[in-house]
Structure formats: C-alpha cells, structure tokens
N, C-alpha and C positions, 0 to 999 in steps of 0.2 A: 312436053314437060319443060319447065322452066328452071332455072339455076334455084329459084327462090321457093320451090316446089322441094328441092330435095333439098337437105340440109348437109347432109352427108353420105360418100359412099369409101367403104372401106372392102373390098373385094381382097376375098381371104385372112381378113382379120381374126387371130389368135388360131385360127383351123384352118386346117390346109384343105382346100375344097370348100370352104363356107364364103356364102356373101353376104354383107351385108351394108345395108342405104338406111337413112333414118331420114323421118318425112313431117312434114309440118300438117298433120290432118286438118287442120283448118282451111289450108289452099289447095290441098288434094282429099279426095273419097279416096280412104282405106285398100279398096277393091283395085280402085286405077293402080295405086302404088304397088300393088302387089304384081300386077299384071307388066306393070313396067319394069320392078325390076326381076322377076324372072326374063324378061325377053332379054334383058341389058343381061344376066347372068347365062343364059342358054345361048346367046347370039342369036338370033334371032326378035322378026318383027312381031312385035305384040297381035298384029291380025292374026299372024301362023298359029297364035297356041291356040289350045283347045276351047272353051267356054271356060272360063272358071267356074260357073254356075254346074257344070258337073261336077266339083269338088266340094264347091261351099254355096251359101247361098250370098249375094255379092251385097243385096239390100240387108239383111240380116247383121251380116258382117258390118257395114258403113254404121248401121244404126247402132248395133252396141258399142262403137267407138266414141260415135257422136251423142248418143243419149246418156251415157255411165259417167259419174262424178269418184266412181272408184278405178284402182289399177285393173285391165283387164287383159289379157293372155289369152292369144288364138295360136293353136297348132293343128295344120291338115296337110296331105299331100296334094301337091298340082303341078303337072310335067314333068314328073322324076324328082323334084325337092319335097324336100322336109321343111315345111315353113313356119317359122313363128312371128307372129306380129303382134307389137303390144300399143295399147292406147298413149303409152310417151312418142309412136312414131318409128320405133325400132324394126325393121325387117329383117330377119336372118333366111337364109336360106342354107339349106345343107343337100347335098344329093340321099335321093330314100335308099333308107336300108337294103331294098331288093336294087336301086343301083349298084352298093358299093361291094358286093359280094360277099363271100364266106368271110367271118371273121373282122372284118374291119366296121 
C-alpha cells in the first residue's frame, strides 16, 4: 500500500479502542482496504487473517462501492472488529461486542 492509497489514519480517534483509515477507493478496491487495515489494527500480516470472504463477499462488497452514485454504509464482523465502511472511503474499526465483554 502506498502513502497515496491511504489518505488518512487516525487510530483511536474519539473512541478508545476504535481505528480508523480513510481510503481513496479509486486507487484501492474496498475489500484490499479493509484487509489492510485490520492487519495494521490487529498487528498483524494481512496473509495471517482469515479469508474475508468468510465474513462478506469481497466482489460484492468493491462493486457496490464502485457501482453506487448514492451514500452507501457496510457493517459486518472480521477478526474480532466491528467494521464500518462507507463509500466517502472511511473505515472504522471497533473490537466486537463478544470481544469487549459484559457491559462495555
């Protein structure tokens, strides 16, 4: 990934435990971006995670980004976050509810 790929990353912005990168979908597929930054959020190398196609579907996912002329909003879990990603580029990550235990 390149400088010009990610536009920004703010790791723990406004939430303690949230991450979040915002991406220029035009130089990156959706799917890459998510992958990268969970590995960048987890430590870890993007080959170690899991498939993301066990969470979402990755083609699915790039094409409603890339085909929609309206705002579009995706949330699913992959590797223990709670992820949102929306068509301006934004990626939030927050650890899943069954990470964060009772109450929080």
């Amino acid at each position: 990934m390149t400088d010009s790929d990610r536009v920004a990353y703010e790791p723990g912005a406004e939430i303690v435990g949230q991450y979040r990168a915002t991406y220029n979908w035009t130089s990156m597929e959706p799917s890459t971006g998510i992958i990268e930054t969970v590995a960048d959020a987890a430590n870890r190398e993007s080959l170690g995670l899991s498939p993301l196609y066990d969470s979402i579907d990755p083609d699915a996912l790039d094409s409603l980004f890339r085909l929609s002329d309206e705002a579009v909003s995706v949330s699913f879990t992959y590797e223990g976050f709670e992820i949102t990603a929306d068509s301006d580029g934004e990626v939030v990550l927050r650890p899943s509810s069954a990470d964060r235990g009772p109450g929080l």
